[in-house]
Structure formats: C-alpha cells, structure tokens
VODO-240260 format. One record per atom (N, C-alpha, C, O, CB): residue number from 1; residue in three letters; chain; atom name; x, y, z. Coordinates in pm, whole numbers, m for minus. Glycine has a CB too. Layout:
! VODO-240260
GULO  num  residu  chaine  atome      c1      c2      c3
GULO  NUM     ala       A     CA       X       Y       Z
...
//
This chain:
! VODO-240260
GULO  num  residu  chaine  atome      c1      c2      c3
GULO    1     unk       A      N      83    m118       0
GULO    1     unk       A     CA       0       0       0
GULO    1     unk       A      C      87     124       0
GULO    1     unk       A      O     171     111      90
GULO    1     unk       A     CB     m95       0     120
GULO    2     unk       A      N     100     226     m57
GULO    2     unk       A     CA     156     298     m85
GULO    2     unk       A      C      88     443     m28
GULO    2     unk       A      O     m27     481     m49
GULO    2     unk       A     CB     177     269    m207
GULO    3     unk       A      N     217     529      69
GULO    3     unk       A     CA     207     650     140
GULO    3     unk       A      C     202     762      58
GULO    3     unk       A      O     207     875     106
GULO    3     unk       A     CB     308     664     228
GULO    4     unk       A      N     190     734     m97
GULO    4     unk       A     CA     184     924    m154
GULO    4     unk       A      C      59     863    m222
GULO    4     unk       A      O      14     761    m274
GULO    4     unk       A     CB     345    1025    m289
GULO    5     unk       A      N      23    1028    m181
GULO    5     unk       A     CA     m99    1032    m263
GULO    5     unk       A      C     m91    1187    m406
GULO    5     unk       A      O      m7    1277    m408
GULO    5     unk       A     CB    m242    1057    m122
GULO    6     unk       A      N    m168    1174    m472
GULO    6     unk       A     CA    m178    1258    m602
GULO    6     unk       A      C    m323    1290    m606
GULO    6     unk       A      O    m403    1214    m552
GULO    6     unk       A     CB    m129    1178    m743
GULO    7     unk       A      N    m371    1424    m678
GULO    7     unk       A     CA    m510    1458    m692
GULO    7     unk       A      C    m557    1395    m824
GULO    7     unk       A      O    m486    1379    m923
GULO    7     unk       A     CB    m532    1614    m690
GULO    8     unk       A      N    m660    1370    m814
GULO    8     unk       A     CA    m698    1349    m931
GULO    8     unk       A      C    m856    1327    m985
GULO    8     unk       A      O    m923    1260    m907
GULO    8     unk       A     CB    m626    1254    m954
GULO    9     unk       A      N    m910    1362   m1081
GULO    9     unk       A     CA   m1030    1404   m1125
GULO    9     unk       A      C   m1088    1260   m1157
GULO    9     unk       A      O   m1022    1156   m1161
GULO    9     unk       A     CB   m1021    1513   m1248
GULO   10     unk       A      N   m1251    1276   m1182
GULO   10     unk       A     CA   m1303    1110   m1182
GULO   10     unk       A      C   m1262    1116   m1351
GULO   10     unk       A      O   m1278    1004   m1400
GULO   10     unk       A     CB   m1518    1064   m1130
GULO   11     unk       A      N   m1223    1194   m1427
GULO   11     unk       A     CA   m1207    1129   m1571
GULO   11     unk       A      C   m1079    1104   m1621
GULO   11     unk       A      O   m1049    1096   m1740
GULO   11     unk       A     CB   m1266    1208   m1673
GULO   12     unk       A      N   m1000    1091   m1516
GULO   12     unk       A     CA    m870    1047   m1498
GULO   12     unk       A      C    m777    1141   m1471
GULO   12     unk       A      O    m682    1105   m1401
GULO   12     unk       A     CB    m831     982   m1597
GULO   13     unk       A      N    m782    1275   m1518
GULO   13     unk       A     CA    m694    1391   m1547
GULO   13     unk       A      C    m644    1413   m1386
GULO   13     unk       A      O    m708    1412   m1281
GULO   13     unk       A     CB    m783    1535   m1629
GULO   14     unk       A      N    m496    1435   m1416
GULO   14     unk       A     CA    m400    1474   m1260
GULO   14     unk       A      C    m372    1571   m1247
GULO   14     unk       A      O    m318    1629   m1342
GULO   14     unk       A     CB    m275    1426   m1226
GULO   15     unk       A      N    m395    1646   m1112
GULO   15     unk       A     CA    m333    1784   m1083
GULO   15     unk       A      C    m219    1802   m1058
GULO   15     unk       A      O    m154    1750    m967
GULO   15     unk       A     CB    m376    1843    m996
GULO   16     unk       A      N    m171    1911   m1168
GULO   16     unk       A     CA     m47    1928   m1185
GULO   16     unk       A      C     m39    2117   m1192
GULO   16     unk       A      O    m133    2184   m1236
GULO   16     unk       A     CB       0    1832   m1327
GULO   17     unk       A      N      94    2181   m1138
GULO   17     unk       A     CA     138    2312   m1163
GULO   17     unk       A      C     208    2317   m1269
GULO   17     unk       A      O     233    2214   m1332
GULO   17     unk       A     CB     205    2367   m1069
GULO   18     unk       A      N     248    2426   m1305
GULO   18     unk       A     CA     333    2468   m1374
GULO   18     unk       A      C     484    2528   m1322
GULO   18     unk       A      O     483    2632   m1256
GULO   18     unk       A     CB     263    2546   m1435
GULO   19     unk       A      N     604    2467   m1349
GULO   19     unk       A     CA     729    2534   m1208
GULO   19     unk       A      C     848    2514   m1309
GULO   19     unk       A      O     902    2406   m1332
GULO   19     unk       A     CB     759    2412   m1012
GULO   20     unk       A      N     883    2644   m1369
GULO   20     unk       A     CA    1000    2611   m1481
GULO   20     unk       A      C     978    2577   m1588
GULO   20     unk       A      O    1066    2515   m1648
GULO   20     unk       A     CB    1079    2523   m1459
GULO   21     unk       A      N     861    2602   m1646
GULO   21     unk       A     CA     804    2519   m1778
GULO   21     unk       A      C     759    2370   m1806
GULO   21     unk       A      O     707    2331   m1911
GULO   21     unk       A     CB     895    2527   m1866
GULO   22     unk       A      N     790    2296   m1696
GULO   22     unk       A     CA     692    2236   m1729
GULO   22     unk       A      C     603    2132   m1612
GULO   22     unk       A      O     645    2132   m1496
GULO   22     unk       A     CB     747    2175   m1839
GULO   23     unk       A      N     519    2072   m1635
GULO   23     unk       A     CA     424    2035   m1517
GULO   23     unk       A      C     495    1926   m1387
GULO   23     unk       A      O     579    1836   m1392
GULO   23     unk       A     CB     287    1951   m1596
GULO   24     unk       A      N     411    1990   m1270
GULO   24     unk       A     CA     479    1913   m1163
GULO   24     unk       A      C     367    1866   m1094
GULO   24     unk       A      O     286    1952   m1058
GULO   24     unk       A     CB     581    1992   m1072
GULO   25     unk       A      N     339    1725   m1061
GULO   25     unk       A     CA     209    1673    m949
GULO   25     unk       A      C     289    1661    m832
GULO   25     unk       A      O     389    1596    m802
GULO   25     unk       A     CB     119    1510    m982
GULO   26     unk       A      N     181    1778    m748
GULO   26     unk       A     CA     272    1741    m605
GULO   26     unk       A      C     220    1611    m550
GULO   26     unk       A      O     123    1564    m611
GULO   26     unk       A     CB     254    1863    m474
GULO   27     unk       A      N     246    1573    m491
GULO   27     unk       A     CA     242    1440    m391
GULO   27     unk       A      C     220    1458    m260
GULO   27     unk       A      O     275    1557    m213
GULO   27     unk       A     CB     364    1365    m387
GULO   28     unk       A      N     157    1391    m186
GULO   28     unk       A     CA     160    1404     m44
GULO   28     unk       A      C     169    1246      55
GULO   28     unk       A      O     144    1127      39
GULO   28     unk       A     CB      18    1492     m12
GULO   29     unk       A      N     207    1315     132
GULO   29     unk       A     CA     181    1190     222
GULO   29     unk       A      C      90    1101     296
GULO   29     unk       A      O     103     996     359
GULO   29     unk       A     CB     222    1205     286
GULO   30     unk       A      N     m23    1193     261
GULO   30     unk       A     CA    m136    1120     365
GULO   30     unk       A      C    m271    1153     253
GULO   30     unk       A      O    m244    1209     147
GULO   30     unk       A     CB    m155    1218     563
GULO   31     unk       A      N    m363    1128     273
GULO   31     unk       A     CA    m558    1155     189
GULO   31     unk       A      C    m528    1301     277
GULO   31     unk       A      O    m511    1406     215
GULO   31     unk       A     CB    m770    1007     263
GULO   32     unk       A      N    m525    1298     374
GULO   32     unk       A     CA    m587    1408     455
GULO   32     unk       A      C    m483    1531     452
GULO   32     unk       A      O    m529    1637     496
GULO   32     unk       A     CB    m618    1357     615
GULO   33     unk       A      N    m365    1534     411
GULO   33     unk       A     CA    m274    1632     342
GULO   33     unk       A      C    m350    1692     234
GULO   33     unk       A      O    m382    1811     227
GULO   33     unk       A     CB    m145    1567     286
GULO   34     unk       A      N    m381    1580     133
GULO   34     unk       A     CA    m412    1643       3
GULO   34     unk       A      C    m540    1730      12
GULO   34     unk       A      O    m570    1838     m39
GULO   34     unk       A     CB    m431    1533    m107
GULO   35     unk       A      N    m611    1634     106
GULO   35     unk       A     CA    m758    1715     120
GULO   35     unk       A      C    m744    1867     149
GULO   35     unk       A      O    m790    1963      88
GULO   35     unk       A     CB    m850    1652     250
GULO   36     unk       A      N    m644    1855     296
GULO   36     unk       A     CA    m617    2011     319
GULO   36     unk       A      C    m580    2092     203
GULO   36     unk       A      O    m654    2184     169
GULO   36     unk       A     CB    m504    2033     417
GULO   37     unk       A      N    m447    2060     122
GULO   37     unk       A     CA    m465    2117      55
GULO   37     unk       A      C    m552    2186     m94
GULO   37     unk       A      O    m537    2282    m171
GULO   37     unk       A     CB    m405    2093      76
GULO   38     unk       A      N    m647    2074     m76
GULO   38     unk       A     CA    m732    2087    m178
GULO   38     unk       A      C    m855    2193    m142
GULO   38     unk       A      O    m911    2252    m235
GULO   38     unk       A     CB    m780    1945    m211
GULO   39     unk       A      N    m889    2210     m27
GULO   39     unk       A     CA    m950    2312      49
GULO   39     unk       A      C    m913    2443      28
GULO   39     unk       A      O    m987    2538       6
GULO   39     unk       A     CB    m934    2291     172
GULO   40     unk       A      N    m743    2440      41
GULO   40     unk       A     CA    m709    2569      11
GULO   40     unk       A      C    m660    2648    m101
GULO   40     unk       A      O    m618    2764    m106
GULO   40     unk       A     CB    m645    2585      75
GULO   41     unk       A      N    m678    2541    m208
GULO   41     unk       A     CA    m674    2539    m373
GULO   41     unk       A      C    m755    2551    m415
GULO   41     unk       A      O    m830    2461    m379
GULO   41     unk       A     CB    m640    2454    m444
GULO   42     unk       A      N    m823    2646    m515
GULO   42     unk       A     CA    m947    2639    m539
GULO   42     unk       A      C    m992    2591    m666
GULO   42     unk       A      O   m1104    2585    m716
GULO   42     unk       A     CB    m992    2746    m517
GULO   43     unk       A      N    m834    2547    m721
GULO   43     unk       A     CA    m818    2486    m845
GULO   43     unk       A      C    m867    2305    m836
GULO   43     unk       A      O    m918    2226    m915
GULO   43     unk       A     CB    m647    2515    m886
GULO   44     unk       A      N    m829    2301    m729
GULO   44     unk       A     CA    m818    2151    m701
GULO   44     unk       A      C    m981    2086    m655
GULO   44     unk       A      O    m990    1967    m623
GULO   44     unk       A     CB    m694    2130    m565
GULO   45     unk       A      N   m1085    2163    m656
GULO   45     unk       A     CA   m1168    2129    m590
GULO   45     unk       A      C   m1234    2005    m705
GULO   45     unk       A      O   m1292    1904    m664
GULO   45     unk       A     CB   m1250    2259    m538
GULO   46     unk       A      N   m1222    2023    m792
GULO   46     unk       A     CA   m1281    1885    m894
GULO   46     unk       A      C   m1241    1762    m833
GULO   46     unk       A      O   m1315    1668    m802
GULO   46     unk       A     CB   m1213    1875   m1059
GULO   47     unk       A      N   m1052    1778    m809
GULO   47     unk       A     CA    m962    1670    m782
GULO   47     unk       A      C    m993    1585    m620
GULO   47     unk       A      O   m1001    1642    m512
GULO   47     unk       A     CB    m806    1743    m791
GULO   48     unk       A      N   m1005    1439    m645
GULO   48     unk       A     CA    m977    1371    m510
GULO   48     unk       A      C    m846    1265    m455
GULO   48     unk       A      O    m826    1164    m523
GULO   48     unk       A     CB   m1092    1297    m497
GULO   49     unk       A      N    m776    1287    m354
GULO   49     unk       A     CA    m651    1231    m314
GULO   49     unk       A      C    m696    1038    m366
GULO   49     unk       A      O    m798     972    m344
GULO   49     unk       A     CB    m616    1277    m110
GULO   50     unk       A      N    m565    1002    m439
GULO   50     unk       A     CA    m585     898    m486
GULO   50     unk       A      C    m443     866    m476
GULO   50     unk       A      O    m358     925    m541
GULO   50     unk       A     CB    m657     894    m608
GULO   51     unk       A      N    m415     755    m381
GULO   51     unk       A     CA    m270     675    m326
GULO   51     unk       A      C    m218     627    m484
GULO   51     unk       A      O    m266     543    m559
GULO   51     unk       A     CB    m305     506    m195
GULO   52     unk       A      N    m116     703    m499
GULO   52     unk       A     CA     m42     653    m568
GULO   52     unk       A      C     m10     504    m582
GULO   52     unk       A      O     m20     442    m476
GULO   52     unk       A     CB      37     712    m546
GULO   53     unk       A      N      29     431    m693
GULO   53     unk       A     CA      48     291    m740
GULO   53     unk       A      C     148     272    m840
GULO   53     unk       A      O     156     355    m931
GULO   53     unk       A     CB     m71     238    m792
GULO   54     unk       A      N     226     176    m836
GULO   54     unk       A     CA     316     153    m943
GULO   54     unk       A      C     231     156   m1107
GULO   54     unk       A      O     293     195   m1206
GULO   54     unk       A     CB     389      m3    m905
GULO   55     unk       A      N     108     119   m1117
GULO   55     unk       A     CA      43      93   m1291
GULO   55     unk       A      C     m22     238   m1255
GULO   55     unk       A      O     m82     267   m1359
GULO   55     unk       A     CB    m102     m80   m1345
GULO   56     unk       A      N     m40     337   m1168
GULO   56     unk       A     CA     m39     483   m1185
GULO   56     unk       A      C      51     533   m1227
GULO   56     unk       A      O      34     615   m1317
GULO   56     unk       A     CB     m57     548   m1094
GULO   57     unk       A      N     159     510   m1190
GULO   57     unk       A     CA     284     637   m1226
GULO   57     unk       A      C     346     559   m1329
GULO   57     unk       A      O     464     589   m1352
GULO   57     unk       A     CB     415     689   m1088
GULO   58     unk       A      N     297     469   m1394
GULO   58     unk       A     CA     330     449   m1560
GULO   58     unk       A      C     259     571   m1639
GULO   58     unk       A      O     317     634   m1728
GULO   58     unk       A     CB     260     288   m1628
GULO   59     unk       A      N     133     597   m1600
GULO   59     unk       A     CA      37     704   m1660
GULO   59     unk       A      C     128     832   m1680
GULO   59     unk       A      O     101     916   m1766
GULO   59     unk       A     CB     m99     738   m1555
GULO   60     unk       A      N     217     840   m1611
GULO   60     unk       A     CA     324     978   m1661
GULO   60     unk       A      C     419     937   m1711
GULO   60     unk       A      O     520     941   m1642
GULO   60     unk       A     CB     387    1074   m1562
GULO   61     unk       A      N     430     881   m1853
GULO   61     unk       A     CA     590     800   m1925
GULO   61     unk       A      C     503     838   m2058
GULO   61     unk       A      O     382     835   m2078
GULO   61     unk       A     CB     649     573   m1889
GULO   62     unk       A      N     597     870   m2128
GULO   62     unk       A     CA     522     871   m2288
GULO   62     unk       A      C     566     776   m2331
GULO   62     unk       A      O     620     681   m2275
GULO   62     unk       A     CB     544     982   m2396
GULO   63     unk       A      N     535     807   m2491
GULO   63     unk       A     CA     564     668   m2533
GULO   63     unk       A      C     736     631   m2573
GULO   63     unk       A      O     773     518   m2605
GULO   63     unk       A     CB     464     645   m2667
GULO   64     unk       A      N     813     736   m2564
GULO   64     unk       A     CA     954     761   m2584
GULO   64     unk       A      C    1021     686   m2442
GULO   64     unk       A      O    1140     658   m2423
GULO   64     unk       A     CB     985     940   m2600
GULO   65     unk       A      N     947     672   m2384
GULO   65     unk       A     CA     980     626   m2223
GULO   65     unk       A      C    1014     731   m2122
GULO   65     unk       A      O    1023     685   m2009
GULO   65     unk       A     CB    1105     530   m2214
GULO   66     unk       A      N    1036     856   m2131
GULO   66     unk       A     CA    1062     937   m2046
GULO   66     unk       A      C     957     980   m1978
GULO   66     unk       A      O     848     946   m2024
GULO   66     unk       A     CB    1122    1022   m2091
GULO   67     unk       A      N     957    1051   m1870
GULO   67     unk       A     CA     852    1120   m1812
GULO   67     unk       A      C     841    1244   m1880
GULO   67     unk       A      O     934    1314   m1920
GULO   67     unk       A     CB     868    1137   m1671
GULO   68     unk       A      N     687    1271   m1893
GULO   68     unk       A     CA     628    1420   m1948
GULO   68     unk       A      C     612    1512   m1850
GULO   68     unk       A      O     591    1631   m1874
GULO   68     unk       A     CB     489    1416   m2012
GULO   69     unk       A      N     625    1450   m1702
GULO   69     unk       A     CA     610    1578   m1602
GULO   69     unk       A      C     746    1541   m1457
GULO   69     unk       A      O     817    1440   m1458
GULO   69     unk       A     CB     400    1579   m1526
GULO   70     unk       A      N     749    1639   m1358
GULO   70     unk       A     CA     815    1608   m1262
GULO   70     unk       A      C     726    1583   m1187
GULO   70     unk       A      O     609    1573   m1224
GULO   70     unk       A     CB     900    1682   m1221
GULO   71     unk       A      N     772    1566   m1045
GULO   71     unk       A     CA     727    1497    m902
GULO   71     unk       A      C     743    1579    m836
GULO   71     unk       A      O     863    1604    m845
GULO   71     unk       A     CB     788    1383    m842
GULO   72     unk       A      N     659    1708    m706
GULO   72     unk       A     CA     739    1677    m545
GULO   72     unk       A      C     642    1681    m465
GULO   72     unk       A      O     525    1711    m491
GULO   72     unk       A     CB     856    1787    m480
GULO   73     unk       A      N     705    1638    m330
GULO   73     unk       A     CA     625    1582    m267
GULO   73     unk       A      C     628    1767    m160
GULO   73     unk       A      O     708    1847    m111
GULO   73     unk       A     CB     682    1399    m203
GULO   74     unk       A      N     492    1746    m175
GULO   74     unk       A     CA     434    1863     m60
GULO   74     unk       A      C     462    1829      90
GULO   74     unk       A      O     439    1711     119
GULO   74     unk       A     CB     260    1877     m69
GULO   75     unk       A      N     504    1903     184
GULO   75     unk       A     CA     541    1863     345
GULO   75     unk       A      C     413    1937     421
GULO   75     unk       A      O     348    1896     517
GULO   75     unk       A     CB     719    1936     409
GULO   76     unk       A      N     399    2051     353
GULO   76     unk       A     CA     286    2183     410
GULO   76     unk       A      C     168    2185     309
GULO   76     unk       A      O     164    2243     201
GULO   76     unk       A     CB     363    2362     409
GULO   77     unk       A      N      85    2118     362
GULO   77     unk       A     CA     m21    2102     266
GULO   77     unk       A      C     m98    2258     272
GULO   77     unk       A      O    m177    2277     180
GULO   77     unk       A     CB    m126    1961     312
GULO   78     unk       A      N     m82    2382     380
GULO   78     unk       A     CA    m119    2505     411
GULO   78     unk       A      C     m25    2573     276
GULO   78     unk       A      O     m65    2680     231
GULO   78     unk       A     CB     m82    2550     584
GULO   79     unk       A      N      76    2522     227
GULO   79     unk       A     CA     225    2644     202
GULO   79     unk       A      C     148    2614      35
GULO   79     unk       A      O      43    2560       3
GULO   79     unk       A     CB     473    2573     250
GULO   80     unk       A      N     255    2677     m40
GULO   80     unk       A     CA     226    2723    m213
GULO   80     unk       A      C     264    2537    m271
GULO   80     unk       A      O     348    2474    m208
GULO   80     unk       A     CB     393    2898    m301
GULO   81     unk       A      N     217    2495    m348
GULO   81     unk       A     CA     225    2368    m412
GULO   81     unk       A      C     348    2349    m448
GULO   81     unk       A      O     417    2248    m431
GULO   81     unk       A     CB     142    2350    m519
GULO   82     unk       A      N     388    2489    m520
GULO   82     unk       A     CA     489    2492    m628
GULO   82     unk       A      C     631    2479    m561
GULO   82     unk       A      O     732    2457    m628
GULO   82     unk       A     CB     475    2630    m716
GULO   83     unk       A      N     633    2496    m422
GULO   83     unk       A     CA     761    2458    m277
GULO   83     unk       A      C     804    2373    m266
GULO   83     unk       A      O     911    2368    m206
GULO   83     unk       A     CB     742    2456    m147
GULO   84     unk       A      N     733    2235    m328
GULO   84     unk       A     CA     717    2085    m269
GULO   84     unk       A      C     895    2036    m331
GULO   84     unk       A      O     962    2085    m422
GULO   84     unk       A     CB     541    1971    m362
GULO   85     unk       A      N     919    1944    m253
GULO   85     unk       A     CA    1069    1911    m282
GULO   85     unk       A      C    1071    1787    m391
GULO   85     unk       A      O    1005    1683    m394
GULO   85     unk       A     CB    1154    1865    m132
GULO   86     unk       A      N    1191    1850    m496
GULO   86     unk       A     CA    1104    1770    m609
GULO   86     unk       A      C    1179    1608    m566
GULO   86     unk       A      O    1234    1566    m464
GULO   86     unk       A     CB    1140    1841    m812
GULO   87     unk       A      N    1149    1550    m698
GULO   87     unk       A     CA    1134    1409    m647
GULO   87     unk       A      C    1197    1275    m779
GULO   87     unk       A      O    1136    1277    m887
GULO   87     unk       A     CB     943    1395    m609
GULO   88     unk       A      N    1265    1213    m770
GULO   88     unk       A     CA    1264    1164    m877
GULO   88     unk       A      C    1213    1054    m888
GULO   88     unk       A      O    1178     994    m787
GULO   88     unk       A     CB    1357    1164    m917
GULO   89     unk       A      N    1199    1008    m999
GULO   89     unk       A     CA    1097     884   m1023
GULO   89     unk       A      C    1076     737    m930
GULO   89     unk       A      O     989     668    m877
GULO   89     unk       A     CB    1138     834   m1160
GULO   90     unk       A      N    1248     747    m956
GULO   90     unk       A     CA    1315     617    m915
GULO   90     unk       A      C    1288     633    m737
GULO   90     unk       A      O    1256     552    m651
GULO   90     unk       A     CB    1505     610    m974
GULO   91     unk       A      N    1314     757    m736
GULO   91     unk       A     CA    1270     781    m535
GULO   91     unk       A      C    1137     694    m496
GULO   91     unk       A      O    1111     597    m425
GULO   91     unk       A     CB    1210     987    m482
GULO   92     unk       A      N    1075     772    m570
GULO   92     unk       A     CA     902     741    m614
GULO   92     unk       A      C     903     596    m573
GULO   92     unk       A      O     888     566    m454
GULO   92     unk       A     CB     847     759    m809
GULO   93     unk       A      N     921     503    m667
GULO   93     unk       A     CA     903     346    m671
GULO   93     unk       A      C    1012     316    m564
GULO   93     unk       A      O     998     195    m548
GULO   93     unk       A     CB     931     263    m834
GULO   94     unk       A      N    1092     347    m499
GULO   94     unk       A     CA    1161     312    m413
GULO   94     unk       A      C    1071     297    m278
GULO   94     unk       A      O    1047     201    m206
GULO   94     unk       A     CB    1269     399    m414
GULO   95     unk       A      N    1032     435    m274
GULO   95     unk       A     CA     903     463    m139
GULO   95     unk       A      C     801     403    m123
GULO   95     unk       A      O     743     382     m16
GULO   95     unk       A     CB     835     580    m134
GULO   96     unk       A      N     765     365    m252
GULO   96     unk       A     CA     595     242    m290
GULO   96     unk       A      C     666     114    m288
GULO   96     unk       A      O     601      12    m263
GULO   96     unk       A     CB     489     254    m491
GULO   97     unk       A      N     801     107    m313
GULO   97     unk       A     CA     764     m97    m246
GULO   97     unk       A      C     864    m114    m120
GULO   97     unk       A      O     911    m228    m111
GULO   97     unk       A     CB     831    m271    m399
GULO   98     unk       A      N     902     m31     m30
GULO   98     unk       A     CA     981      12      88
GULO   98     unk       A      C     857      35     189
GULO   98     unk       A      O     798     143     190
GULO   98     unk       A     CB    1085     156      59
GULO   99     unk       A      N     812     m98     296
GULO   99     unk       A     CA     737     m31     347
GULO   99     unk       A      C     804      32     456
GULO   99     unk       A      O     740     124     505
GULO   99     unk       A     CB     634     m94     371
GULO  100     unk       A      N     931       5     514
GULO  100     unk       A     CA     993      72     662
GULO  100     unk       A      C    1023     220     605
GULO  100     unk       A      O    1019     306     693
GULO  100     unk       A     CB    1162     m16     736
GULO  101     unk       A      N    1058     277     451
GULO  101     unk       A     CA    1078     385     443
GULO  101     unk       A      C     945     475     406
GULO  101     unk       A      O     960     597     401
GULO  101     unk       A     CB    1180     386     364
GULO  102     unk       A      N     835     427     386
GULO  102     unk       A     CA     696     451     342
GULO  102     unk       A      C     665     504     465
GULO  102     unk       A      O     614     615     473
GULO  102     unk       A     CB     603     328     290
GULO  103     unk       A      N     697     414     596
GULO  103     unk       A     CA     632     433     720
GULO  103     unk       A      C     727     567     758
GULO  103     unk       A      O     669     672     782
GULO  103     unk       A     CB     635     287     832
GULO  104     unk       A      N     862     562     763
GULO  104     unk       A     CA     927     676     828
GULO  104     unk       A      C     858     803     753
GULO  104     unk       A      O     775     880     802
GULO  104     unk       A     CB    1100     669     812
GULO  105     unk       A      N     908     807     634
GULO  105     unk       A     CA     818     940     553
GULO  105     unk       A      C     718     981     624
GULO  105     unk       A      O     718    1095     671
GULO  105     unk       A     CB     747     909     412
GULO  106     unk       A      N     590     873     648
GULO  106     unk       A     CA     496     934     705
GULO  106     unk       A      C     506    1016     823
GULO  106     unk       A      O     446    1123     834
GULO  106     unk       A     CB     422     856     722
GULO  107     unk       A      N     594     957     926
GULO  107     unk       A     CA     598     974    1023
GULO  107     unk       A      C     734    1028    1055
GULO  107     unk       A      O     785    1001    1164
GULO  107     unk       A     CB     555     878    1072
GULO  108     unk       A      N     796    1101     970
GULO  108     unk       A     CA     910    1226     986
GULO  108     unk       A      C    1013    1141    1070
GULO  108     unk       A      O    1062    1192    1172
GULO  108     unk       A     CB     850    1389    1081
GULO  109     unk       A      N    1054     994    1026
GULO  109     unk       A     CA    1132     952    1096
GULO  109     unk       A      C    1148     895    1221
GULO  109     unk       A      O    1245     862    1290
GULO  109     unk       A     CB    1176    1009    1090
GULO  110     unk       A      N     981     890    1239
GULO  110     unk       A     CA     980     863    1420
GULO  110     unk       A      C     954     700    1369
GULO  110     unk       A      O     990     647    1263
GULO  110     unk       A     CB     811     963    1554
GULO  111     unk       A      N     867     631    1505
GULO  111     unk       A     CA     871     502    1504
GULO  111     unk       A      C     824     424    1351
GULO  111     unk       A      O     722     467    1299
GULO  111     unk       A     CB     785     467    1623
GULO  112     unk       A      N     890     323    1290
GULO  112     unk       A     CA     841     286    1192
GULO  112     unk       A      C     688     193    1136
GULO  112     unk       A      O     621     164    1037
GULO  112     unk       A     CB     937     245    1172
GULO  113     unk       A      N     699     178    1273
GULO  113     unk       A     CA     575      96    1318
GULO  113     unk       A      C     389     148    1323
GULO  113     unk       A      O     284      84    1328
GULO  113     unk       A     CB     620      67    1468
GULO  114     unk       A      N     428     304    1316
GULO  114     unk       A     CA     400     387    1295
GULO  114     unk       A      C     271     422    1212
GULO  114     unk       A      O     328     401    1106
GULO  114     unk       A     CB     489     413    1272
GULO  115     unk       A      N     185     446    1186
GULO  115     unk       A     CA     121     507    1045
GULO  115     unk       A      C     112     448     937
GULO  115     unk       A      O      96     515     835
GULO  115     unk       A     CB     177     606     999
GULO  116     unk       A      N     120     297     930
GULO  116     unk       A     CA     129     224     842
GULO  116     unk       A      C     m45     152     833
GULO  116     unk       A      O     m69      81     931
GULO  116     unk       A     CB     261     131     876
GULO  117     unk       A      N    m122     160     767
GULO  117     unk       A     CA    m294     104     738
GULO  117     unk       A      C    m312      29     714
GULO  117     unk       A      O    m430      61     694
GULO  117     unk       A     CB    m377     133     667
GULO  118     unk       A      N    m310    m105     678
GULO  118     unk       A     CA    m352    m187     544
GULO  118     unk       A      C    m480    m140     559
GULO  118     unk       A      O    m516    m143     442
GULO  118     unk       A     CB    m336    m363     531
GULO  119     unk       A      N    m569    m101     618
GULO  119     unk       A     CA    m699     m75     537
GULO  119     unk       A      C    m754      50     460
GULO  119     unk       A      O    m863      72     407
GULO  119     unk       A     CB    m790     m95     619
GULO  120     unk       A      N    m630     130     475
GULO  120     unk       A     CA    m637     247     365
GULO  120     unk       A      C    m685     371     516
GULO  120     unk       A      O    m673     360     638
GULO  120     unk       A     CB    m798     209     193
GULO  121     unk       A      N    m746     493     416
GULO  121     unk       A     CA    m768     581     514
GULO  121     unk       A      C    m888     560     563
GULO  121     unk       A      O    m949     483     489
GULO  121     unk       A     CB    m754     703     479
GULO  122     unk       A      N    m963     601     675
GULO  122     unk       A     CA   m1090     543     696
GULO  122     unk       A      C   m1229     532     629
GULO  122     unk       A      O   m1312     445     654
GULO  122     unk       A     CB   m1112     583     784
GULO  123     unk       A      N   m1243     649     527
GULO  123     unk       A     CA   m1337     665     458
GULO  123     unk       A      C   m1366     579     311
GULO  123     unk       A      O   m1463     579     236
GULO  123     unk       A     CB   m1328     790     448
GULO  124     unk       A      N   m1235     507     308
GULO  124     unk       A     CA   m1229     361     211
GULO  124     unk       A      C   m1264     278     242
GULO  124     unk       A      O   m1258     178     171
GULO  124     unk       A     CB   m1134     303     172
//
C-alpha cells in the first residue's frame, strides 16, 4: 500500500502546476494532506486524493519512455504547491515498495511501526 498520494479528477486527469516550464504533481503523504490542501486550492476542488500505485505512475511515461512531467512531494499542505521538494521517479518506486521507508516518511522519521494502514484511510 503505498504512502503518496496525487489529486486526481473522476475522468482520470492529474493535478499538476506549472514550475519552470513544465508540469509538476505534487504528492503528499497522507488523503488528509491532500484534502487540506485541496481546500485551500481552489483549483483543485474537482480533484480527489488517490494513493499513488506503481500501474499509476506508468500514466506519466510517454511513449519515448521518459517522463512528461516532474514529481514533489508537498510537506505543508497550508504552504504554495509549487515549494514541494522535487522528487525523482526512481525515489518514487523506491518509497511504494519500501514499506519501513513509506512508514518513516509518514511519520518524519519517528517510530516505523507507525502510520502504516492496510486498510487504507478510513473513509475507504
């Protein structure tokens, strides 16, 4: 089960900024990060937090194999989107099949034991 989550609309489309020319989906760590920040976005209100997955983040590879956008992951779901520390791919899939580093992320390094769900967030 995987600790980042991404916004995203029911007709598939992902929320993404613009930071340097070209698009960035922030990421977060928790449903309830994104939510906050989706509250305080008024762009985002279509979009709902959806846990990232390895056959998701194929959805950003063209067909050349590269990625069409960047990554970062938001810490302050209150602060500007466009802050988030960027991220690289390979980090990405490192964090989704790592669950002791999935768990620290969440939990800023404290116990690993920590913040870890299998049943998702509660409203799943």
């Amino acid at each position: 089960m995987s600790n980042l989550y991404a916004m995203r609309r029911a007709n598939g489309d992902w929320f993404a900024v613009e930071a340097q020319g070209r698009l960035r989906v922030p990421l977060f760590h928790s449903s309830h990060d994104a939510t906050m920040a989706r509250l305080r976005n008024f762009g985002m209100l279509l979009f709902q937090p959806v846990a990232l997955e390895p056959r998701l983040l194929k959805q950003f590879v063209s067909f050349d194999g590269k990625s069409s956008v960047d990554f970062s992951m938001v810490n302050d779901p209150f602060g500007s989107l466009a802050d988030g520390d960027p991220l690289e791919r390979s980090e990405i899939e490192r964090t989704m099949s790592d669950p002791i580093k999935r768990s620290r992320r969440a939990n800023d390094g404290k116990d690993p034991g920590v913040g870890i769900s299998p049943q998702g967030e509660w409203w799943n």
